[in-house]
C-alpha positions in Angstrom: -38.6 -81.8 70.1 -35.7 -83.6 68.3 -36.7 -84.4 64.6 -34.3 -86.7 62.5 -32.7 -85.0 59.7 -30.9 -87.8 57.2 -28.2 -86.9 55.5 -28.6 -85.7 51.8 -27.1 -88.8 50.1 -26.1 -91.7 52.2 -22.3 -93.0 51.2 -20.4 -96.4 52.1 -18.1 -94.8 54.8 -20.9 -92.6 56.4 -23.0 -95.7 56.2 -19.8 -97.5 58.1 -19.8 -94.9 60.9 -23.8 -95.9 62.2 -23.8 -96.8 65.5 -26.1 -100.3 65.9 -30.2 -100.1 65.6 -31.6 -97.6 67.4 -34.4 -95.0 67.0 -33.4 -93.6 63.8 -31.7 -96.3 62.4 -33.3 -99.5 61.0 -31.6 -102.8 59.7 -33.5 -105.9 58.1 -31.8 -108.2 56.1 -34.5 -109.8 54.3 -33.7 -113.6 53.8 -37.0 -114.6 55.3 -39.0 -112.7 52.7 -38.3 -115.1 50.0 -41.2 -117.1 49.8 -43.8 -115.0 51.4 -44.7 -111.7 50.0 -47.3 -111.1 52.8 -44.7 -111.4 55.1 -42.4 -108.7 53.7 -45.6 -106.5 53.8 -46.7 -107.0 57.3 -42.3 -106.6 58.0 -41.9 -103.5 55.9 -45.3 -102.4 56.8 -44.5 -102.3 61.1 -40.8 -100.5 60.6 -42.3 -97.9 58.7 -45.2 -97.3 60.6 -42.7 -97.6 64.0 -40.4 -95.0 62.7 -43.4 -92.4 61.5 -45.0 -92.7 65.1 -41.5 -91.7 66.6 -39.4 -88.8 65.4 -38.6 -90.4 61.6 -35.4 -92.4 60.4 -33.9 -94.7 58.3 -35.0 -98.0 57.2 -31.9 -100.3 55.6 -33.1 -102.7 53.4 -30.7 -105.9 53.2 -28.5 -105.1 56.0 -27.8 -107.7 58.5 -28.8 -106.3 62.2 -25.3 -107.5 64.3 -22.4 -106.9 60.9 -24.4 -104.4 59.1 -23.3 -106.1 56.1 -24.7 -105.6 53.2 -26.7 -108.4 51.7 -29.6 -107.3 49.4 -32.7 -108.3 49.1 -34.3 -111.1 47.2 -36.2 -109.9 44.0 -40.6 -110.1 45.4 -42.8 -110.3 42.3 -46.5 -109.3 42.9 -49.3 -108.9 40.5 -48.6 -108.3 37.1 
């Protein structure tokens, strides 16, 4: 059994040397969560659960998926 073991602090060149999506690696870039906050939920909620059912990884917040460039994400206020 093959468990995924991330590396103690992610840097900008390792970060450059990640292959494309896969089963350890995750990118969303977040645009679409802009104006729905139950959206982001039920997003964030499905990549987190999909990686714990398999053998762990990485989930990149405001990456693009094809240019792994680095976008951010938008700023999601909930509640008080």
């Amino acid at each position: 059994m093959y468990i995924y073991t991330p590396p103690e602090q992610w840097t900008e060149p390792l970060f450059n040397k990640l292959s494309d999506e896969d089963n350890r690696y995750e990118f969303k870039k977040g645009d679409q969560w802009t104006t729905d906050v139950n959206e982001f939920e039920k997003t964030l909620a499905k990549e987190i659960c999909a990686l714990a059912n398999s053998f762990g990884g990485t989930l990149f917040l405001g990456v693009e998926d094809k240019t792994k460039n680095i976008v951010g994400v938008p700023k999601i206020g909930k509640g008080r």
